[in-house]
N, C-alpha and C positions, 0 to 999 in steps of 0.2 A: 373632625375626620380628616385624616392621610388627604382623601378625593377631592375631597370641599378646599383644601389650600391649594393644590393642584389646578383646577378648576377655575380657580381666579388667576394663573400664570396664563396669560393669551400666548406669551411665547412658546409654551409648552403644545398650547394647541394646535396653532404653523406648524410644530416642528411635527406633530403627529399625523399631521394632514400629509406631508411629503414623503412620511416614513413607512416603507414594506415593513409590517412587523414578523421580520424574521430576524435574527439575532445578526446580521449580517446587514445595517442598517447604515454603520460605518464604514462597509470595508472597502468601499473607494475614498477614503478622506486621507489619501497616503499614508504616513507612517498611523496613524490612529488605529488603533485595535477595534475591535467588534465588541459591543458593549451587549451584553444577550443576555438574559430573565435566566437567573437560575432553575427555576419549574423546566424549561427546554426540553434538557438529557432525559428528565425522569418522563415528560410527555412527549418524547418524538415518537413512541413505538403505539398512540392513539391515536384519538381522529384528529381534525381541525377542524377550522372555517374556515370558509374562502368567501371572501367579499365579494359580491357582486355589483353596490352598488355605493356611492359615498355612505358611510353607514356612521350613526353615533355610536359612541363610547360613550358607557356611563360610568357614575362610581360603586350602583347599585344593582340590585335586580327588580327594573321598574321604572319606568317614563317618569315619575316623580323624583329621579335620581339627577343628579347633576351633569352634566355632559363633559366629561374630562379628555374627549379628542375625538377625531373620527378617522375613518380608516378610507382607503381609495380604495376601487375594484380590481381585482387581482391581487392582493393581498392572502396570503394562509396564515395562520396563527393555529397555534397548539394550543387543547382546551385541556384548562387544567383541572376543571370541574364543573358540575350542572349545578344550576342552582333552578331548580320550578323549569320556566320557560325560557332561562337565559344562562349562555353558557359564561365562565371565567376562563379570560383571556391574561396573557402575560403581556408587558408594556417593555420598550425598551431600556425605562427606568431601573427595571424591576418591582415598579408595583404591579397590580394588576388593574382591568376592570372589568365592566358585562357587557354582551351584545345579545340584542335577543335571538333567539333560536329562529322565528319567523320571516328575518330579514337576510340569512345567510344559508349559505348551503354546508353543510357536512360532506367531509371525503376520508376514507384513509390515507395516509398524509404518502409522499414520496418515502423514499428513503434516506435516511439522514443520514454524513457524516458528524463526528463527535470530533473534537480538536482536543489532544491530549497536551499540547506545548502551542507556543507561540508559531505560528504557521503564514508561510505567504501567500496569497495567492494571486494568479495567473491569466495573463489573457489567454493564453491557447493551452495544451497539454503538452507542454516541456518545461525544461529548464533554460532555455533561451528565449520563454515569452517571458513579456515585461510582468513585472510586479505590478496587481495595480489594489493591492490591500495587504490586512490583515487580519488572521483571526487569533484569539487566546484561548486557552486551556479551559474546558467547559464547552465554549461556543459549538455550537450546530447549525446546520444548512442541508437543505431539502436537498437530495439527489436526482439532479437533473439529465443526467445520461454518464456513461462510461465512453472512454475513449483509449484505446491501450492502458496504462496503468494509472490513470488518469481520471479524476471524479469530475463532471463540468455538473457544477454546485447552483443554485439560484440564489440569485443576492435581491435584496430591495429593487421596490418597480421593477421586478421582470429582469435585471441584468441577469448575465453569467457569468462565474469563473472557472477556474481551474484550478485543484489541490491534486497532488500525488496521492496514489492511493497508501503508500509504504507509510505515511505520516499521520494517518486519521484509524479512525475507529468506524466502523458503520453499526446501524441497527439491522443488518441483515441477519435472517435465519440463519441456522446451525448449516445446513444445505449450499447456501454460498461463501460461508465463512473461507478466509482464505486459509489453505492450509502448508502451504508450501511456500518458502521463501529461497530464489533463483540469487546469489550473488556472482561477482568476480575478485577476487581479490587483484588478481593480476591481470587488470581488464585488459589491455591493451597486448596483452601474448597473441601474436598472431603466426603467419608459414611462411614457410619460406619463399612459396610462388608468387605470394600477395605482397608481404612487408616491407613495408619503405625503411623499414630501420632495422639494418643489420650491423650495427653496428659491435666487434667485441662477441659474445656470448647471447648478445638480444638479439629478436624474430620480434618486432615489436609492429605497432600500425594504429594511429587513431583512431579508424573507423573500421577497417577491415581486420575485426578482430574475435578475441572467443566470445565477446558477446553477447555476437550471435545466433553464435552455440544455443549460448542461457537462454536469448530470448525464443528459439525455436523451440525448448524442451519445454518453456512454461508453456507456449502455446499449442503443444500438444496435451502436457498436462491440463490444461482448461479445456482441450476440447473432449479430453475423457472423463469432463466432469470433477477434475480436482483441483478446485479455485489455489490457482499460485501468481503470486506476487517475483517480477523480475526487477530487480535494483537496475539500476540505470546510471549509478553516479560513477563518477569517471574517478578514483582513487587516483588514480598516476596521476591526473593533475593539479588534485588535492595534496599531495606530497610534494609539487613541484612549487606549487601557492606557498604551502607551512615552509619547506626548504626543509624538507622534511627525506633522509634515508631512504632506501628502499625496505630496510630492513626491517622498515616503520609499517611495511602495506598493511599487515595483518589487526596491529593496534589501528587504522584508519578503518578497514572495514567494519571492522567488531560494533564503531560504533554506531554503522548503519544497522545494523542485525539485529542491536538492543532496540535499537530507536524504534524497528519495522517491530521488532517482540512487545515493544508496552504498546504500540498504537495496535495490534492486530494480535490478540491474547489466544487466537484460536489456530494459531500457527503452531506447526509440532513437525516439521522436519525444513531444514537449512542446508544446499545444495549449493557449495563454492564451487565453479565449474573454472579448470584450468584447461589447459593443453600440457605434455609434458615438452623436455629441452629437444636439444639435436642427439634425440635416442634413431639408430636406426630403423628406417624405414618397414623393416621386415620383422620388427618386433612390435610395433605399432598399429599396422594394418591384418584386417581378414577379409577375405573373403565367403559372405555367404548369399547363398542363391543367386554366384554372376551379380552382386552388390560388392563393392569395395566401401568396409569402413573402418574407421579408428575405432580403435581396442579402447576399453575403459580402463582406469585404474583406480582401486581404491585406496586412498593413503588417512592413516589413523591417526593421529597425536596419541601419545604415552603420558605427554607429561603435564596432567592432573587428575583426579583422584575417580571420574567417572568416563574412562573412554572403555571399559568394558561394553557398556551399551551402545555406545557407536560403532563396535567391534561386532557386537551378534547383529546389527544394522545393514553392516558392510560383509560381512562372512553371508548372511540369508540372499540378499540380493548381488550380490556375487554367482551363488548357488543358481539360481533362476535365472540369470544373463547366461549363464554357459549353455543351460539346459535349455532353454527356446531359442538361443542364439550361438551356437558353437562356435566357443573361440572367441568371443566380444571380450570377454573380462580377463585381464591382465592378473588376475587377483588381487587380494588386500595385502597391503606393507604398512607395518608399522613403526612410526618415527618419534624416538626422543627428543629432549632440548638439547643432546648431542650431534644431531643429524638433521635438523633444521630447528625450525620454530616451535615444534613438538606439542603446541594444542592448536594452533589455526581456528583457533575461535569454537574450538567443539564441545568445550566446557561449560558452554550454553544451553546447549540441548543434549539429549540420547540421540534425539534425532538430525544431529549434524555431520555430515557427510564431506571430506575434499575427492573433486572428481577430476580425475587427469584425464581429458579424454583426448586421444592419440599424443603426436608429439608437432614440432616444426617441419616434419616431414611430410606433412597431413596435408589434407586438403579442405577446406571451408565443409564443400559438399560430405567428403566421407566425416567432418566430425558431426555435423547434421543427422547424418544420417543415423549416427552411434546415441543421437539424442533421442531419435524416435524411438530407439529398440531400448534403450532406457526409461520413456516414456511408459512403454508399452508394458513393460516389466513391473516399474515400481508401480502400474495403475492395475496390476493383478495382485499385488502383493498388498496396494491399499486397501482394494476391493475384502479381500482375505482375512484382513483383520475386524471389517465389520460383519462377515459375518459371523464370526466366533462369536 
């Protein structure tokens, strides 16, 4: 038997003595990948066990079984099946083995991320903490809290890390599923009153910029209940790294947007938020209710074969910005490969959108404010569609 050679490795045993068996058993052993039980994926959405107390590992179901490791307290493992009085446990080999029912307790598990690609993970919730792992494609990790866009994941003995959420997959219900994806392509477009870089035709700023914007509109989005995911990567300095054009920004985001599309399959609409150029002041802003805010703009790409449904997208909620907000929407304009970029990555979904919202003439707060009233809008218009 598999167990019985197993069983005679003592080293095997040590190793399992130190080991959280959670697929993430590795991921401080630096560049080393997470070596995780294929059974994982298919058992993260059941119960587990949780160790309470040094417990054995058998090869069997039954004390007359060989003892092939033991587990420490605090420990979970996903059970992959009953057997009588003992459950089967996944190992970080990928074999398995048994622990009795009677010595551990049952819970329904956290919530897992799924690792769809090779992934780093993080001491805190950015891109400026250190790396102190890795996970691969397949591997899972209980969900330990959220932190802005941010999963703080439980590693072996109780550690924690940190994975973006745009990069993983979770076992969350339909109800939290994310459904909205927040980019920039032109992160760094900022006003005139704030920007350190005016240099030429740019209204530019590393931090004081649209954002923003994005990130104020997801978090209104999330708080009316429509789980969205805001990108955070900084393209302009992803093009500065490759030495890469500007004319490139668009082929740079796309492939954040596919990346967030295979890790997050329940996504269905994609919102580039820009600001426009040095458009007058007066074409850019309204007032409603004694509020000053920038105006929206809708801009369509022509040039591939499905921007018709970006078009009735943009034409509905155009329609409903004017009618609850007089004068917010600039309307929609439509752009060929003659007149810019002519798809802006919308050849991805029906449901992608470019949002100019005001211009350089604007102000942080009024294009804020353009985000709530868009917020508010596209969260009646989602609402809308489920009850059909």
């Amino acid at each position: 038997m598999l167990f019985r050679k197993i069983a005679t490795r003592a080293a095997v045993v040590v190793l399992l003595l130190f080991v959280a068996f959670v697929p993430a058993y590795e991921a401080l052993r630096g560049d080393q990948s997470i070596a995780a039980a294929k059974e994982n994926s298919s058992a993260a959405s059941g119960n587990v066990v949780k160790i309470v107390d040094v417990t054995n590992l058998r090869s069997g179901p039954g004390l007359d079984y060989d003892i092939v490791g033991k587990a420490v307290p605090g420990v979970t493992m996903p059970i992959v099946k009953t057997e009588g009085d003992w459950y089967v446990v996944p190992l970080p080999s990928g074999d398995q083995a048994y622990v009795a029912s009677w010595v551990v307790e049952t819970e329904t598990p956290l919530r897992y991320v799924v690792f769809t690609d090779r992934t780093n993970l993080r001491s805190g919730p950015g891109l400026d903490h250190a790396v102190i792992g890795k996970a691969v494609s397949g591997d899972t990790l209980p969900i330990a809290g959220v932190e802005g866009d941010w999963y703080r994941v439980t590693l072996s003995g109780g550690k924690q890390a940190y994975v973006a959420n745009w990069v993983v997959r979770t076992n969350l219900d339909e109800r939290e599923a994310p459904k909205v994806y927040i980019y920039h392509t032109h992160n760094r477009e900022s006003w005139k009153n704030v920007a350190r870089s005016v240099q030429g035709s740019s209204v530019d700023d590393p931090k004081t910029n649209i954002t923003l914007v994005g990130k104020h509109l997801g978090e209104k989005l999330n708080k009316a209940g429509i789980r969205s995911l805001v990108e955070t990567a900084d393209f302009a300095e992803r093009l500065n790294a490759k030495k890469l054009a500007f004319s490139q920004s668009y082929a740079e985001s796309k492939k954040a947007v596919v990346q967030a599309m295979n890790a997050n399959p329940s996504l269905s609409y994609f919102f580039d938020i820009h600001r426009d150029a040095d458009v007058p002041r007066k074409n850019t802003t309204v007032t409603i209710k004694g509020k000053s805010y920038a105006r929206i703009l809708f801009v369509i790409g022509t040039a591939h074969a499905n921007h018709a449904a970006n078009q009735k997208l943009a034409e509905e909620l155009n329609k409903r910005l004017n009618k609850k907000y007089p004068g917010l929407s600039r309307g929609v304009i439509s752009k060929s490969a003659h007149q810019g970029n002519g798809e802006y990555n919308q050849s991805l979904s029906p449901g992608s959108l470019l949002l100019e919202i005001g211009g350089a003439n604007n102000t942080l707060e009024e294009s804020r404010l353009a985000a709530e009233a868009f917020a508010d809008v596209f969260s009646d218009y989602f609402r809308s569609l489920k009850v059909k």
